[in-house]
N, C-alpha and C positions, 0 to 999 in steps of 0.2 A: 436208553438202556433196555427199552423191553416193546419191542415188536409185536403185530398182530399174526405174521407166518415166517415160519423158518426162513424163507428168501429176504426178507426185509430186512434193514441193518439200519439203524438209526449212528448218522457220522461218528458219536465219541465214542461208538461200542466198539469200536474198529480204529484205533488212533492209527496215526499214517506208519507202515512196518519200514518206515529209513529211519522214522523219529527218533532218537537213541530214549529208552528209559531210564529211571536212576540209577539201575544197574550198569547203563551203560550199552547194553546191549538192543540190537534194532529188535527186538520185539513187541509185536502186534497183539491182541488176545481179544476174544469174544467175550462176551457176558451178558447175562439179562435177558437172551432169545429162546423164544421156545424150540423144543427139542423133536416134536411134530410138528405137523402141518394141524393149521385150525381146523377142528371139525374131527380130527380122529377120535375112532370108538375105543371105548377100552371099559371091560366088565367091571358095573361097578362095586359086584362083591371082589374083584382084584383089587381096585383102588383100595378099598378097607383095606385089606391085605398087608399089599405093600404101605398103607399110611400108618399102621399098626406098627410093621414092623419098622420101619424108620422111628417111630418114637420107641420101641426097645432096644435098640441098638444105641439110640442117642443115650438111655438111661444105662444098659450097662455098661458104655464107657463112663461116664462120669460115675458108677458104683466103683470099677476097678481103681479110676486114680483115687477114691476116697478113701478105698482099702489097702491101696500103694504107699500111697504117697507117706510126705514125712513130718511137713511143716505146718504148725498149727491153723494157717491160714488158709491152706489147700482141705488138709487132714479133716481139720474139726470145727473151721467154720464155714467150708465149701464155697467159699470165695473165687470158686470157677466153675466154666460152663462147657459144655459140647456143644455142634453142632455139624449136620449132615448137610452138605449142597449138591447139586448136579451141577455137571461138566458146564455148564452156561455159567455156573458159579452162583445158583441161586438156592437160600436157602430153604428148604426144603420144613424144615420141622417148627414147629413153632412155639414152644413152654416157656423159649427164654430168648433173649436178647444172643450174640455169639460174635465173632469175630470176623472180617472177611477172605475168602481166599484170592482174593484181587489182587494183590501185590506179588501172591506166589505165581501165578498164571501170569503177569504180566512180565516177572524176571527170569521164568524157566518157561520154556512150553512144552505142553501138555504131552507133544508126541516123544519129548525127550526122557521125560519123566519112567521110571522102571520101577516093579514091584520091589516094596521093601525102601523105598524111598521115604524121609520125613522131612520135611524141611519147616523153619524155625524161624521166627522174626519178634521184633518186640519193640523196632523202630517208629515211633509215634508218625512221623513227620513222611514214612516210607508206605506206612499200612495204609492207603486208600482210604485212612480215617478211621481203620476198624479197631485201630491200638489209641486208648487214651493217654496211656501212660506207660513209664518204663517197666515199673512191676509186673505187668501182665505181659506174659509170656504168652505165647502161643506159637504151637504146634500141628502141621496139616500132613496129613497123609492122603495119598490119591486112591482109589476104589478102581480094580481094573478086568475090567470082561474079554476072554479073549485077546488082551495082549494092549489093548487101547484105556485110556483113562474115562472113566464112564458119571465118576463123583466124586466127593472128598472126605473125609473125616475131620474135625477139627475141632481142637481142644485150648481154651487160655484161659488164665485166670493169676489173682495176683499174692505173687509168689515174699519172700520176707525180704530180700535183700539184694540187690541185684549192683550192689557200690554204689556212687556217691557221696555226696558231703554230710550225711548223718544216718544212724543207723535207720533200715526199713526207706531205703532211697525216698523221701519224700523231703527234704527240705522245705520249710516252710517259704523261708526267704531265697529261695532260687531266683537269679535273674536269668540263666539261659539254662537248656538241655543238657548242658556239661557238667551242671551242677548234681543233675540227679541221677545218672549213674551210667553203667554199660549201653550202648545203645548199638544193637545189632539189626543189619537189613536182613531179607530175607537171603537163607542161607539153606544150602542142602546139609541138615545135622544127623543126618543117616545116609549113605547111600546102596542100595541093594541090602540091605538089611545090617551094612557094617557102619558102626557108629565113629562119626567125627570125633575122635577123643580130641587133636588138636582143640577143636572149636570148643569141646564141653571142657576142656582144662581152663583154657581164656574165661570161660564164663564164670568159675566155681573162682577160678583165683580171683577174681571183682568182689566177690559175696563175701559178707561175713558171716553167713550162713552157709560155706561151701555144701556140707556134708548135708543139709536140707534142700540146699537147689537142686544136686544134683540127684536124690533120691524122686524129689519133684519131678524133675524131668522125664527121667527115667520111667515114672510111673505114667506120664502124660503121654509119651512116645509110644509105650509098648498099650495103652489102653486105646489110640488111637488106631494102630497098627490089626486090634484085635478086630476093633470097630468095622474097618476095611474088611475083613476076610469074610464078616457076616454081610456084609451089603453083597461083598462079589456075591455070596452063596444065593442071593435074594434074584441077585442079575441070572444068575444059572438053573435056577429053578422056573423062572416066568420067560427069560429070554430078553433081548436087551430094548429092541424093538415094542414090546410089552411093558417091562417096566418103567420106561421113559415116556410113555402115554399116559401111567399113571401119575407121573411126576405132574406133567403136565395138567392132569384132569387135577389135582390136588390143590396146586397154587391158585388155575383155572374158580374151585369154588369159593376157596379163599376172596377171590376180587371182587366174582359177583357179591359173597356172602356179605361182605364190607359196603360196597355200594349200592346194593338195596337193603341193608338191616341198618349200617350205623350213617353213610351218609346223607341217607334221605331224612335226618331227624335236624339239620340242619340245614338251616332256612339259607336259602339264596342270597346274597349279600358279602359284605367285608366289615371287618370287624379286628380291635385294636386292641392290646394289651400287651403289659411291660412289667416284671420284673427284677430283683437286684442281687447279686450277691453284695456282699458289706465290706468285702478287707481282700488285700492277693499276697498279704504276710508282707508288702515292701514299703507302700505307701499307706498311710493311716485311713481309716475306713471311713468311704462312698459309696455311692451308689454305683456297683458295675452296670449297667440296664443290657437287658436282654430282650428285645421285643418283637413280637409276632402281630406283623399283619394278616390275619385269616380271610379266605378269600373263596367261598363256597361258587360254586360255577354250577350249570345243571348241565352241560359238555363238555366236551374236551377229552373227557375220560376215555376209559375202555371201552369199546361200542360206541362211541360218541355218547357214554354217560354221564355223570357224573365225578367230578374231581376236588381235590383241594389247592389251595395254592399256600405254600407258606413260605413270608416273608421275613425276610430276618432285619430287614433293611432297618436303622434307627439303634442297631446293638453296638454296645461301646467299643471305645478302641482297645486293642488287646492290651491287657492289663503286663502292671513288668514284673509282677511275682507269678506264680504257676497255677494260677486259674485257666488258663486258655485253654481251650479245646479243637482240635483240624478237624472240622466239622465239614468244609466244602469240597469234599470229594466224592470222583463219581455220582456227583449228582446228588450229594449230601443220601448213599443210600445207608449208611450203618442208621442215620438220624433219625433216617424214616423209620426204619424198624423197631428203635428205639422209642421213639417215640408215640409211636400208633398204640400201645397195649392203652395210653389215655383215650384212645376212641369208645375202647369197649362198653365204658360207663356209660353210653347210648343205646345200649343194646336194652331189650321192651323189658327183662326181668336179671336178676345175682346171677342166676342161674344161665340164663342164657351166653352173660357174659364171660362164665367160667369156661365155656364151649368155645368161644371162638379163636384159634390159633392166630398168632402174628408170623405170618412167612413171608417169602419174595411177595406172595401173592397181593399184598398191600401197595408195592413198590409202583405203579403204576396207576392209583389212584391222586397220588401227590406229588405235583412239583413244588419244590424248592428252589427258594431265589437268597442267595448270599450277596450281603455285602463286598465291596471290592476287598483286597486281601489289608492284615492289618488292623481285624477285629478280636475280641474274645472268640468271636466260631471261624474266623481266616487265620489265623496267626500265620509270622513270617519265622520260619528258620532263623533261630534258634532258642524264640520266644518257649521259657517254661511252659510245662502242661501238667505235673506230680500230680495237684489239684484240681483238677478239670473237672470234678464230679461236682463242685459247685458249681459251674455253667453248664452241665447236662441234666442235674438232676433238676435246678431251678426250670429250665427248657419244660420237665412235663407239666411243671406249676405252671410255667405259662403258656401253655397248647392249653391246660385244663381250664384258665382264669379267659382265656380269649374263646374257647367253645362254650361258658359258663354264661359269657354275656350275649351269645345268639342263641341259647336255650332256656332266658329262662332260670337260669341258675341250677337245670337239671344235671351238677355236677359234683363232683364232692370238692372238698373244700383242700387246702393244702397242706402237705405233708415234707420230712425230710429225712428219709430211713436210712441216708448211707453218711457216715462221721468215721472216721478212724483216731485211736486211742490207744495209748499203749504205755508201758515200761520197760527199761533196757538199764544193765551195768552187770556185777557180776553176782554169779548165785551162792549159794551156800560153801559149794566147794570152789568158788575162787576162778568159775569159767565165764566166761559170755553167754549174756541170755539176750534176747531181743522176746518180749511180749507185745503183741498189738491185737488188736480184736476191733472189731466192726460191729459197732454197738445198732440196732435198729430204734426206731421212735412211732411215734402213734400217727398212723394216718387219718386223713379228714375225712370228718363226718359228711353221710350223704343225706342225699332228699329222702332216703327211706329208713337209714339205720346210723346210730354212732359210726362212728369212725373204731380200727382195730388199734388193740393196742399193741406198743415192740414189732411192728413190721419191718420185713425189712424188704428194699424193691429186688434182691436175687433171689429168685425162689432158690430153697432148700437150704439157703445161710441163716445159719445159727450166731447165739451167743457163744463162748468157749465157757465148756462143761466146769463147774470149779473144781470139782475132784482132781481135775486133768490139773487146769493152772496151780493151782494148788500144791501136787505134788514135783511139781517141774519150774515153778518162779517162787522166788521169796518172798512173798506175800499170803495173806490169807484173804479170802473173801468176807468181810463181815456183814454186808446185804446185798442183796440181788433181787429186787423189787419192782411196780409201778412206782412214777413218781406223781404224786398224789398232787391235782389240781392241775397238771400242766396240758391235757386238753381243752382245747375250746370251747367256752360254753358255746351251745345251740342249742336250737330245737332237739338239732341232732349234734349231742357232745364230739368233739374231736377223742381220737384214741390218747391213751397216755403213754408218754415214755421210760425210758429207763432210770432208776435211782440205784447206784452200786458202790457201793464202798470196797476200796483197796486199802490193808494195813499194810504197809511197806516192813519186811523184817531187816533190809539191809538198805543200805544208801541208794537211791538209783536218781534216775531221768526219769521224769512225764515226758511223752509229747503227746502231740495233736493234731489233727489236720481237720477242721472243722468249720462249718458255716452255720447259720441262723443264731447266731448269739446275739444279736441286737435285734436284726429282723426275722420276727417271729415268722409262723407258716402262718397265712392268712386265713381268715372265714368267709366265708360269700352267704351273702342275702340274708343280713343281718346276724349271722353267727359270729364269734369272736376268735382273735387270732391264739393261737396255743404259744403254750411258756415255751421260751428258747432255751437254748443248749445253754450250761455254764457246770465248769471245775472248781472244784474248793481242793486244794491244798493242807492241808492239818486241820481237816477239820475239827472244830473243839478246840483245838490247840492256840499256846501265845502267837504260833507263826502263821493263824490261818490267815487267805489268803485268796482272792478270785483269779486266776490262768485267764490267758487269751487264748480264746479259740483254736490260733495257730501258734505251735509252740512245740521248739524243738527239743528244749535239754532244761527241761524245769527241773531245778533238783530236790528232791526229797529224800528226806531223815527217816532213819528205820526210825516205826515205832506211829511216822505219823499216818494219815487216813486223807485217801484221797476220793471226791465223791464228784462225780459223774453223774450229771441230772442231762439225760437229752429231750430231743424235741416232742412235745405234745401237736397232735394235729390240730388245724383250724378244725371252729365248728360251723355248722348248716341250717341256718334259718336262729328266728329270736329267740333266745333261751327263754324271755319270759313265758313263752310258749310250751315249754317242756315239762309235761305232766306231773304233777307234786310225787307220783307212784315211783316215777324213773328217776329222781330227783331223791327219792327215799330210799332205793334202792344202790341206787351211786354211793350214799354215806353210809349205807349197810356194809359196801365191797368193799369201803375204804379209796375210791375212787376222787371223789369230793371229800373234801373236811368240811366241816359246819359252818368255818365264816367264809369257805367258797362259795356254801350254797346259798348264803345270803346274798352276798357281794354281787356274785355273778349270773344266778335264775331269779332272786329277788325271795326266795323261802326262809321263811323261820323254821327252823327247827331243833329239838333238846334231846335230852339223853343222853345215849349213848350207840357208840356203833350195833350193837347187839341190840339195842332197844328205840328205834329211832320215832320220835314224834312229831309230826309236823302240825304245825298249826296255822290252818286254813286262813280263817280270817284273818292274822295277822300278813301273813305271807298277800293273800289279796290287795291287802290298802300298800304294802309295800308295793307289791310290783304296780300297783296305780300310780303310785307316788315316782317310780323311778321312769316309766311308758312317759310322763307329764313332763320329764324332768332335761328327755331325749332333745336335740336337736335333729337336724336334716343326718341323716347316715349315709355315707357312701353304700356303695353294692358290695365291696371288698373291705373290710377290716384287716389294717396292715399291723395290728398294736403300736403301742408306745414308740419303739425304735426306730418306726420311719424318719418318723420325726424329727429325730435328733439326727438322721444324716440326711434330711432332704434341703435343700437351698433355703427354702422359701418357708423350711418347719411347718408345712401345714399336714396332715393328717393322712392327706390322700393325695394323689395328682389327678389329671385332666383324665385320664381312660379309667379311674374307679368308679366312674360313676353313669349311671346304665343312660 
């Protein structure tokens, strides 16, 4: 997919133009080549320039759909993203993860394409891998200089409702893609600036969010639309020749920047690790295993530099509820870019690593080797996918857990910041509500600092404001908190997660689409694993109650309290290690409680929050007593719940241990 000069074409960048696509149509399409010749000059106060303005343009689209749009999910917890690519189709900006525009280049081409054009898709199995699921919608607009299509605009994120078998299309127990709702290929949903109403009426009549879909839409269309006019203006002030050099020089430091800052910090070799999702909502919960053979090489790369090889080989068979994710397309490229933001934690300082962008410019450091099809990352048509964010987000746990054991454990520990959560039936005056919210959780502690707390992995996604929910669902807020104890002890504590209480004023549904409820987020090199997700139902109350994970239509009684505890992150090195000062300071914030800090760092301490006392010498002979008390430890701490679903119940398997 990505060549060292313009003339060279590596065979699948170019598939054969008789081959029909799923559109049907014989078209052929480029992607992944550079747009100069190697070696072209270009000022490098222009690169600034044009790299400037490509990330203000990415930022004021995604400002306009946040001041557009309709629906709580786009609106106020920004549960979508932009992205800018060039005409190779590569992406160009780097702050976030983004969708691909591969499948639009592959069913339209470029030279047919006319200003004012947007075209729309949201088909998981059609997007080149770039769609995980039905909710996220996404919208591309072409960028055009002179009459030729020069770049893209492109906006997805996930929307409330899109049909299917339960409200907020996520079915927990889906067995095919039929189950979870509209699924559209890619489509032209504007053409020359006049909008498909056919197509947007089909979509809105799906929804039972019509009147939020389509204000969504609408806001995502015209903010992409806007997105275009300032690139063209970018192409018309530097000239097309000029700015596409820049593109170039841009991705260009990106690759070296990667393969001499974070690849070289990993040693030559191969190296194994495995992780699980727990449940796929149909069959009672196992181990899914997702594993990655790492494969450091000192060529093959860019320049004949250095590469990665990731192997997926040893990942389970595609599960029959809606865990699975189409991960092996094009060359597994959305994975890689996904993926790679876990390199950064390599980079020599915080700071340096807040510098580094993820663009195309990664794409060419990493091959990817998938399984035949038939896995959690191949599924076959028409295996669910609602779910998938358990087998992508577990992916960077174990890219993090397999770079963790060729450095050294210079990594942070495991984390799990994306769970969906929500309430639906009718409001006060007797309409339909659907609430859902995207709760974040504490990320792992590193080699140098705790872990944060409530992160979540899309930048600029929030929790929903209570003011907002509040005055718009029947419910009240009664807390919205840390949930105290549930990062991992270490040296360096895991972040803590969310505690929220919902009073229900009217009858509704729970549901859930959630993972790590058994199996915690791990610790590495002797840190411990952080408390898992779990729901209480009436809390306080005769009917309370623990929820599973995944859960469509829990019903709850106004009046009762439903409470929300998510993930704490693993921690980072032996808590007995962690200095009585931070340790005292934890039970000041309210962080630890006082028989955590026994339990789990080995300290005594009295008081009270406000007045906290530790006592030394006791706390010494303790943590003596409990170092004495230790057995052999794996590298990885999986908590409690491996256990209970691994075959052989033992603690660890074969790759925890260094």
């Amino acid at each position: 997919m990505w060549c060292n000069t313009a003339a060279t074409r590596i065979n699948h960048a170019t598939p054969d133009p008789d081959a029909p696509n799923p559109a049907g149509l014989p078209t052929a399409y480029e992607h992944g080549n550079r747009l100069t010749p190697e070696g072209t000059h270009v000022d490098p106060i222009v690169v600034e320039i044009v790299e400037g303005t490509l990330a203000s343009v990415e930022m004021e689209v995604e400002t306009a759909i946040a001041r557009t749009s309709r629906s709580p999910m786009i609106r106020d917890a920004h549960d979508f993203r932009a992205g800018i690519h060039d005409r190779q189709l590569r992406k160009l900006t780097g702050r976030s993860y983004s969708a691909l525009v591969h499948p639009i280049a592959r069913d339209f081409p470029l030279e047919e394409m006319a200003e004012g054009d947007v075209f729309f898709h949201n088909d998981v199995y059609e997007s080149e891998g770039g769609i995980g699921h039905l909710p996220d919608l996404c919208v591309t607009v072409p960028v055009f200089d002179k009459g030729e299509v020069v770049a893209f605009v492109q906006a997805f994120g996930h929307h409330d409702d899109i049909g299917g078998a339960v409200p907020g299309s996520m079915p927990s127990g889906a067995t095919t893609v039929f189950e979870e709702g509209l699924s559209v290929p890619p489509i032209k949903l504007w053409d020359k600036g006049v909008p498909n109403k056919a197509a947007l009426r089909i979509m809105t009549r799906n929804s039972r969010m019509p009147d939020s879909l389509a204000a969504d839409l609408d806001a995502e269309c015209s903010a992409c639309l806007m997105g275009a006019r300032r690139l063209s203006e970018l192409f018309q002030r530097y000239g097309r020749e000029t700015v596409e050099a820049a593109f170039d020089a841009i991705l260009d430091k990106t690759t070296e920047t990667y393969s001499r800052e974070i690849l070289s910090k990993i040693p030559t070799g191969t190296y194994v690790w495995e992780d699980y999702a727990e449940h796929d909502g149909v069959d009672e919960p196992k181990l899914h295993t997702q594993r990655i053979t790492l494969i450091k090489e000192e060529t093959g790369g860019p320049g004949n530099g250095p590469r990665l090889i990731i192997d997926f080989t040893g990942t389970a068979p595609q599960a029959k509820g809606p865990i699975n994710h189409c991960g092996d397309y094009v060359g597994g490229n959305f994975l890689k870019k996904w993926l790679a933001p876990i390199l950064r934690n390599l980079a020599d300082t915080p700071e340096r690593m807040a510098e580094l962008d993820v663009n195309e410019g990664i794409v060419p450091l990493i091959e990817m080797r998938f399984p035949p099809k038939g896995t959690l990352l191949t599924p076959i048509y028409p295996a669910p996918t609602n779910a998938r964010t358990f087998v992508i987000l577990r992916l960077l746990g174990v890219l993090a857990g397999v770079v963790a054991k060729a450095v050294d454990g210079q990594m942070p520990a495991d984390q799990e910041t994306i769970r969906y959560t929500g309430v639906y039936g009718k409001d006060m005056d007797d309409n339909d509500y659907l609430m859902r919210e995207v709760l974040g959780g504490g990320s792992g502690g590193r080699y140098y600092a705790d872990g944060e707390d409530t992160i979540h992995v899309v930048p600029d996604s929030r929790n929903l404001p209570t003011e907002f929910t509040e005055s718009r669902f029947p419910f009240i807020v009664e807390r919205l908190g840390l949930a105290v104890d549930s990062g991992g002890a270490g040296r360096y504590r895991g972040g803590l997660g969310y505690e929220k209480h919902l009073r229900m004023l009217k009858d509704a549904h729970f549901m859930s689409i959630a993972d790590r409820s058994i199996l915690a987020c791990w610790g590495v090199k002797g840190g411990k694993a952080g408390r898992p997700f779990e729901v209480t139902i009436d809390l306080g109350g005769p009917d309370e109650r623990m929820v599973d994970a995944l859960a469509d239509a829990e019903v709850v009684e106004a009046g009762q309290i439903i409470r929300i505890r998510t993930t704490g992150g693993g921690g980072w090195g032996d808590p007995l290690e962690r200095p009585y000062d931070e340790v005292e300071r934890d039970l000041r914030w309210g962080k630890v409680s006082f028989d955590g800090a026994r339990e789990s760092y080995g300290v005594v301490a009295g008081g009270t929050k406000d007045d906290v006392t530790i006592d030394a010498a006791a706390s010494d002979a303790l943590r003596a007593e409990m170092r004495s008390a230790r057995g052999e430890e794996a590298f990885f701490d999986r908590g409690p719940g491996y256990a209970r679903l691994a075959a052989d119940g033992a603690n660890a398997n074969e790759f925890d241990w260094l």
